[in-house]
DRENMAR-35764 format. One record per residue (C-alpha): residue in one letter; z, y, x; residue number from 0. Coordinates in pm, whole numbers, plus 50000, padded with zeros to 5 digits. Layout:
// residues N
A	Z	Y	X	NUM $
...
***
This chain:
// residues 387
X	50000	50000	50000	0 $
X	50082	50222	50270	1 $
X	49712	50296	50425	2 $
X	49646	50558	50643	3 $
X	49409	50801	50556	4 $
X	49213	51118	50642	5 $
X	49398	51432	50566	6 $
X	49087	51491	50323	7 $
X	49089	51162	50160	8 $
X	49242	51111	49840	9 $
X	49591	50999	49895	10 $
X	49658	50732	49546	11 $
X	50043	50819	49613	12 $
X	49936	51177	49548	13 $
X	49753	51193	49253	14 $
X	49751	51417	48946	15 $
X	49866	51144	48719	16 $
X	49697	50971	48364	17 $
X	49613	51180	48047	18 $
X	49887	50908	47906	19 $
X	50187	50872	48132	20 $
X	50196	50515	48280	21 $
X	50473	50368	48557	22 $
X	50270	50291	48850	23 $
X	50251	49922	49021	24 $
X	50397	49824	49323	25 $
X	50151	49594	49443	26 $
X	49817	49774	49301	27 $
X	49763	50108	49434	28 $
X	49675	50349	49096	29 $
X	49285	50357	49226	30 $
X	49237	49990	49235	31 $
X	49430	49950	48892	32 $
X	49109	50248	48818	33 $
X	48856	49979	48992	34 $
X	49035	49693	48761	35 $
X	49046	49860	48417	36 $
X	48682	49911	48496	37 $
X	48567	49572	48581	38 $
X	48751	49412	48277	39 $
X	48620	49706	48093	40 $
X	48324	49563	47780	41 $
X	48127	49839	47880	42 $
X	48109	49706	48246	43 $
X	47991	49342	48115	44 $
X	47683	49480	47954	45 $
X	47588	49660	48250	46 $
X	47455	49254	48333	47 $
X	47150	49293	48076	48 $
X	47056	49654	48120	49 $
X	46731	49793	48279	50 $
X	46758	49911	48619	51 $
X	46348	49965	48637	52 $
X	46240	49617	48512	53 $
X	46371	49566	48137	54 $
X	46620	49289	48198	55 $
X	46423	48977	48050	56 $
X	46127	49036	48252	57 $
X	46246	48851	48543	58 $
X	46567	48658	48693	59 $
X	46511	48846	49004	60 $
X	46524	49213	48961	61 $
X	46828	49406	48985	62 $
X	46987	49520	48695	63 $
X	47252	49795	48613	64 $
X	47527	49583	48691	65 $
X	47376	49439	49039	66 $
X	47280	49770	49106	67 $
X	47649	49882	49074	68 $
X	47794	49630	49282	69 $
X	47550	49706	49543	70 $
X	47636	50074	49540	71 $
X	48013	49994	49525	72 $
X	47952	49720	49827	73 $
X	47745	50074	50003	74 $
X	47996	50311	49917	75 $
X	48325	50069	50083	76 $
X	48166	50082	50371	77 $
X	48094	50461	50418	78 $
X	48422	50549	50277	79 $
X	48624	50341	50509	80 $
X	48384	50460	50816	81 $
X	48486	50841	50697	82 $
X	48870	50762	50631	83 $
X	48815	50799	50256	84 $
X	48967	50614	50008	85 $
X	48756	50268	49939	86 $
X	48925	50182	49610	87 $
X	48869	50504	49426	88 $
X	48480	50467	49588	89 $
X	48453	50187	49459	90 $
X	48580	50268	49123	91 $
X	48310	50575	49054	92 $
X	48046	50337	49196	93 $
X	48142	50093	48951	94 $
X	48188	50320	48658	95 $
X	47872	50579	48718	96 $
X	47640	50385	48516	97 $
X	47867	50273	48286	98 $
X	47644	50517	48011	99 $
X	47328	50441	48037	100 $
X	47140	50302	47734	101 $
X	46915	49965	47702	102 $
X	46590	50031	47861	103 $
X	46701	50296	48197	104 $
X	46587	50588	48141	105 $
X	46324	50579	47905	106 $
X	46598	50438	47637	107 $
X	46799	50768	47798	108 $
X	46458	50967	47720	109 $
X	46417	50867	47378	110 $
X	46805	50885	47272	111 $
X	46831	51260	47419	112 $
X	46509	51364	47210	113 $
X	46674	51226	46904	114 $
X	47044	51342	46950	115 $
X	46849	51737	47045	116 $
X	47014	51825	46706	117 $
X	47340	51696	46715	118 $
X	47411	51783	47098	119 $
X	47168	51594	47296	120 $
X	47311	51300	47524	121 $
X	47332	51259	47894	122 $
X	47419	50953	48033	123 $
X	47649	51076	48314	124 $
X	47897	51245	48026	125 $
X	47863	50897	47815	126 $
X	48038	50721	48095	127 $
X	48323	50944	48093	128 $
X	48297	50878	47683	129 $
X	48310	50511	47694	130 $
X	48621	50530	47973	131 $
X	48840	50791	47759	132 $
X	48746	50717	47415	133 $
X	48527	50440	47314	134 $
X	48677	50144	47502	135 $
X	48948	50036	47299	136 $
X	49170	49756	47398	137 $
X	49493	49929	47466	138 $
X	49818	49937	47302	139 $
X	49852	50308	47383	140 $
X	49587	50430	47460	141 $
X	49181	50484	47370	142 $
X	48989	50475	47699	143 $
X	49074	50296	47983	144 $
X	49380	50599	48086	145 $
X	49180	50632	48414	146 $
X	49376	50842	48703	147 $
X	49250	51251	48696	148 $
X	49095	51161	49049	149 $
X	48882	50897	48903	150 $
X	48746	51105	48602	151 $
X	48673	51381	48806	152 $
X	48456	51153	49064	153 $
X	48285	50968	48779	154 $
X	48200	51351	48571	155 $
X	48138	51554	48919	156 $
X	48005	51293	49119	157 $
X	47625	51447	49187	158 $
X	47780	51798	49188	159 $
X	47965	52065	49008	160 $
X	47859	52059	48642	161 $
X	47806	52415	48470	162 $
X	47650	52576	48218	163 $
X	47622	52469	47847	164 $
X	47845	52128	47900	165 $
X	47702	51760	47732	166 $
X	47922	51744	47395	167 $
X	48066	51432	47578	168 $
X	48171	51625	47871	169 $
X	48289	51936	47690	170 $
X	48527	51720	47459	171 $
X	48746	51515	47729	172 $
X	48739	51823	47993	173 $
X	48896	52042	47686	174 $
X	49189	51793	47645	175 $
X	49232	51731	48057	176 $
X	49080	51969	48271	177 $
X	48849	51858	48508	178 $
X	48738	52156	48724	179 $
X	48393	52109	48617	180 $
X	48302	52433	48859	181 $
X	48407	52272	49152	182 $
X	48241	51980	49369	183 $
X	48525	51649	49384	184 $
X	48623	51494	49614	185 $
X	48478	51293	49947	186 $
X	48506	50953	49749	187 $
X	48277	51097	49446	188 $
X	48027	51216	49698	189 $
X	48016	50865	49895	190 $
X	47933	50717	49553	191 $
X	47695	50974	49488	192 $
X	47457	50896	49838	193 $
X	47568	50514	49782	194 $
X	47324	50583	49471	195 $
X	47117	50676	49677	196 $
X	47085	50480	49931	197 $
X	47119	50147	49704	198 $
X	46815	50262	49464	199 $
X	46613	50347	49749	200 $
X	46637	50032	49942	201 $
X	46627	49805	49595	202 $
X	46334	49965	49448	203 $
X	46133	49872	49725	204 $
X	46260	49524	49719	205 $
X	46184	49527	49368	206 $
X	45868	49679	49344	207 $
X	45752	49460	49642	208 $
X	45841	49137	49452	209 $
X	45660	49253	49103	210 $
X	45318	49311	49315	211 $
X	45326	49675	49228	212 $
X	45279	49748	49622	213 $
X	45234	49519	49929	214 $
X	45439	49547	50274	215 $
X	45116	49721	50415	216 $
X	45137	49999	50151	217 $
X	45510	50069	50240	218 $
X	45435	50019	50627	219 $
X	45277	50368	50588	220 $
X	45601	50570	50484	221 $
X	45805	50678	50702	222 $
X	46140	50539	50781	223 $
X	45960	50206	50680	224 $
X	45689	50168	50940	225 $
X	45943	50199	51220	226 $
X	46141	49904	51091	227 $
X	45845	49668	50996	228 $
X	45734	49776	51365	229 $
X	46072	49712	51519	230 $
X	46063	49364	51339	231 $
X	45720	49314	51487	232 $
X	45815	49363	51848	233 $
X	46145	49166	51798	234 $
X	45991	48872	51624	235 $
X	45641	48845	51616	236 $
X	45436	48611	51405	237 $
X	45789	48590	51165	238 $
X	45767	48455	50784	239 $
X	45633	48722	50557	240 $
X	45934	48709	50350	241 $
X	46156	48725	50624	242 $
X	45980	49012	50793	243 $
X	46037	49185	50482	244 $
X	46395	49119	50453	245 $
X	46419	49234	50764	246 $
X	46231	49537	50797	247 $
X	46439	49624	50459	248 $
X	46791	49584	50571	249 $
X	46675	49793	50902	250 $
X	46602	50083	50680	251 $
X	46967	50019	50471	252 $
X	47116	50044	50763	253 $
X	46913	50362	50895	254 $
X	47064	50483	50591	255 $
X	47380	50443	50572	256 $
X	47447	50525	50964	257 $
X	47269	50824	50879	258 $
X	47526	50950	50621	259 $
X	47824	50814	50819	260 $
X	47679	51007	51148	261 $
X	47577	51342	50946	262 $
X	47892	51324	50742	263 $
X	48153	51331	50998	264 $
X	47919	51608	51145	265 $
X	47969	51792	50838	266 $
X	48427	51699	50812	267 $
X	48398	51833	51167	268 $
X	48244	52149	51126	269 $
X	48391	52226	50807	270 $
X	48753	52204	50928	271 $
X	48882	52054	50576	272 $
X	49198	51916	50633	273 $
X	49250	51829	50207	274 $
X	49085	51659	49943	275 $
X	49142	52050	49765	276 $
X	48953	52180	50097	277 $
X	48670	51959	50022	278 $
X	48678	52042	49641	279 $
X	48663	52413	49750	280 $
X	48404	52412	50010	281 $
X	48141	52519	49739	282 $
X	47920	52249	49928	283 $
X	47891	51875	49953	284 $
X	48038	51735	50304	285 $
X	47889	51373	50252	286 $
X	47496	51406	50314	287 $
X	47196	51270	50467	288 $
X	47074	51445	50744	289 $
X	46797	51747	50685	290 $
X	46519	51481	50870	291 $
X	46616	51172	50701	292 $
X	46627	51368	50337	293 $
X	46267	51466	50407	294 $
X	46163	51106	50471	295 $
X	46385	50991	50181	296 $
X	46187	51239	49932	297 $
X	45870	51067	50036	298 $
X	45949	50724	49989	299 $
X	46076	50827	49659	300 $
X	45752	51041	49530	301 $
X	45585	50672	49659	302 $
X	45827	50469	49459	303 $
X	45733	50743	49139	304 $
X	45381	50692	49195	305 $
X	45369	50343	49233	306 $
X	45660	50196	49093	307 $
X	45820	50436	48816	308 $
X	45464	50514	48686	309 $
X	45292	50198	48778	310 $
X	45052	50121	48433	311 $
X	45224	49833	48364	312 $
X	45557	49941	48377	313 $
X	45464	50217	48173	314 $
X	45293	50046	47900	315 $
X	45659	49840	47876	316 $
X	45839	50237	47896	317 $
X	45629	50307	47548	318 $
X	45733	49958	47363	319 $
X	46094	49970	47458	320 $
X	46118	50337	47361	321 $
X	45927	50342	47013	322 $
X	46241	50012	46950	323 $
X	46531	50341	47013	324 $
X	46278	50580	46820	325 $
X	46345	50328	46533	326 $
X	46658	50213	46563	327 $
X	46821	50550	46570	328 $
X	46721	50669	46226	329 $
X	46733	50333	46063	330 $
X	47148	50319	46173	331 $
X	47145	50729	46046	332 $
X	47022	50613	45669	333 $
X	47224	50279	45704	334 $
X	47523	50337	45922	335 $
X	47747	49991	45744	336 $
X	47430	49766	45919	337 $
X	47620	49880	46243	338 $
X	47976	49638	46261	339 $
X	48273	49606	46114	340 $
X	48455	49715	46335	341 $
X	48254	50069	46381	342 $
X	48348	50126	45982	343 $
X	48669	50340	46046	344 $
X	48467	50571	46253	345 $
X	48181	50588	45977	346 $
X	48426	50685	45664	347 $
X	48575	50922	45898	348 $
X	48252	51099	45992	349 $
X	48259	51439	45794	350 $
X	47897	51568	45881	351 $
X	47598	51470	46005	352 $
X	47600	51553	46375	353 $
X	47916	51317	46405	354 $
X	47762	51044	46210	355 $
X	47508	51085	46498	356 $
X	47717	51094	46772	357 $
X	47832	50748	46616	358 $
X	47484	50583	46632	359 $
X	47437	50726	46949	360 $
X	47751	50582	47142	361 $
X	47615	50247	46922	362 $
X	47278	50224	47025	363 $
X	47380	50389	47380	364 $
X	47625	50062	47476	365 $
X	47314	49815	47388	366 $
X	47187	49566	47619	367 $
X	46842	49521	47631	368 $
X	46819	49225	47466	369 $
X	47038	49298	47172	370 $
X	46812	49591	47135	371 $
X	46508	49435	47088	372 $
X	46707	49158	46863	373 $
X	46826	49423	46612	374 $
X	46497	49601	46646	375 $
X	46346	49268	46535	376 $
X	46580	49246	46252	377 $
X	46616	49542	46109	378 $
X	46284	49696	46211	379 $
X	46014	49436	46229	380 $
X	46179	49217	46005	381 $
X	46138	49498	45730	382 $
X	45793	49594	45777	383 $
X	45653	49211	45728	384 $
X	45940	49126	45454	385 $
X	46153	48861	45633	386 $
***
């Protein structure tokens, strides 16, 4: 229990406490009691059959939201511990920062903003903090998972400070417990943020390389990724093709990551922060790539958005899956008791229209894929031929 950390790290026997009062544990620290509540969390589970690019059924092989948290988690332990941060609460946001996205990526995301423009629009970043305060609800005590004020910051501020008009989502939880939405959180939040980064980066390649979309001779032309299929050329010539992929790949992860770690401690260094509030107050980011590895970062990912985000084929499957949340959202607005049982509190409850919305939206927002396109088919499909 009694780590050493950074002066700038968040200490977990300093923190700002629980919205709800809890005693603390003596053999859990209060961020991995966060990381915990999280992983038991229902919200978490789904993550298993959401889209990452790929909607989940297409293939046994392609991340989804859930591998892709793990992976970002398993990043963001590793850069946190190199910095002195604090790995639990890392891995916590990692875990959690997808915890709101809808079936279908961001093209479910897409659709379900367009719809919700009425009633407050939706943002997927806010959701998660919606599903960990409010809509999980397993507790005695509590709705929400009672997450520590470190933790909610990291998982609402994590890409930045968040101004201007707020996401309803946001604006409701941050007027109850103030999370100094103005500032930028802590070291941990940003490590999460660049695991993101790093984690999608590396992935979508993988990913992209496996559905055909590209071959290792397209990719061989960025930069960043023709040094390593290079260096893998002069260290093993003649290897496997699959293995010289693997291996190029984890070369550039690792470029990656000792990038951050190496520009990072630059940045502590320079800064002078000796506090987590230091960090907060610095009015910019400390955890970063470096300015050349950015610049080769942005062009892998305009290749990826070409080639992979846009591909034909994955956009003809971006149309189907959103025209099934362009249905299913009004369909659950004119017949909110087809939604379960247990949702029926909240509907009797629901005074006007916008918060009838925001019902169907946190409904049709904690989806999986699969049961998407099941209720689609039964409600939807199952209408229009009379079944």
């Amino acid at each position: 229990m009694h780590r050493v950390y950074a002066p700038y790290a968040s200490n977990p026997e300093r923190i700002r406490g629980r919205l709800y009062p809890e005693e603390e544990m003596s053999f859990r620290s209060p961020f991995q009691r966060d990381r915990d509540r999280i992983i038991h969390a229902s919200a978490f589970r789904r993550l298993k059959h959401k889209t990452q690019v790929f909607v989940e059924h297409e293939g046994d092989n392609y991340r989804t939201r859930l591998t892709h948290s793990i992976e970002v988690a398993q990043v963001g332990r590793t850069i946190a511990g190199a910095l002195g941060l604090n790995q639990e609460l890392t891995e916590a946001v990692a875990l959690a920062h997808d915890l709101g996205h809808t079936p279908f990526g961001h093209t479910g995301e897409d659709a379900l903003h367009g719809l919700m423009a009425p009633y407050g629009g939706f943002d997927h970043n806010a959701q998660a903090i919606r599903i960990v305060t409010a809509l999980e609800q397993h507790y005695a005590q509590f709705d929400g998972l009672n997450l520590t004020w470190e933790c909610l910051e990291a998982i609402a501020k994590h890409n930045g400070p968040v101004t201007g008009d707020l996401p309803y989502a946001l604006e409701e939880y941050d007027a109850r417990h103030d999370l100094e939405l103005h500032t930028h959180a802590s070291g941990e939040a940003q490590v999460a943020a660049l695991a993101d980064d790093v984690a999608y980066n590396n992935h979508d390649l993988h990913d992209g390389l496996r559905a055909g979309l590209f071959s290792d001779e397209d990719i061989a032309e960025l930069p960043l990724v023709g040094r390593a299929y290079s260096d893998v050329d002069r260290k093993y010539p003649g290897l496997e093709a699959s293995r010289r992929r693997h291996e190029a790949l984890r070369r550039v992860f690792g470029v990656m990551v000792s990038d951050v770690i190496d520009t990072s401690r630059a940045n502590i260094t320079e800064s002078g922060v000796a506090s987590v509030e230091e960090v907060r107050a610095l009015g910019r980011p400390v955890v970063q790539f470096s300015t050349g590895l950015w610049a080769e970062l942005k062009e892998i990912r305009s290749f990826l958005f070409t080639r992979m985000y846009r591909a034909p084929s994955v956009m003809v499957k971006r149309t189907e899956v959103g025209k099934v949340v362009e249905a299913l959202f009004p369909f659950y607005l004119q017949n909110p008791h087809e939604m379960p049982a247990r949702w029926e509190a909240r509907i009797e409850a629901a005074d006007t229209e916008t918060a009838l919305a925001r019902i169907v939206s946190d409904y049709i927002a904690g989806m999986t894929d699969r049961f998407a396109l099941q209720e689609h088919q039964r409600l939807i499909r199952g209408i229009e031929t009379g079944q």
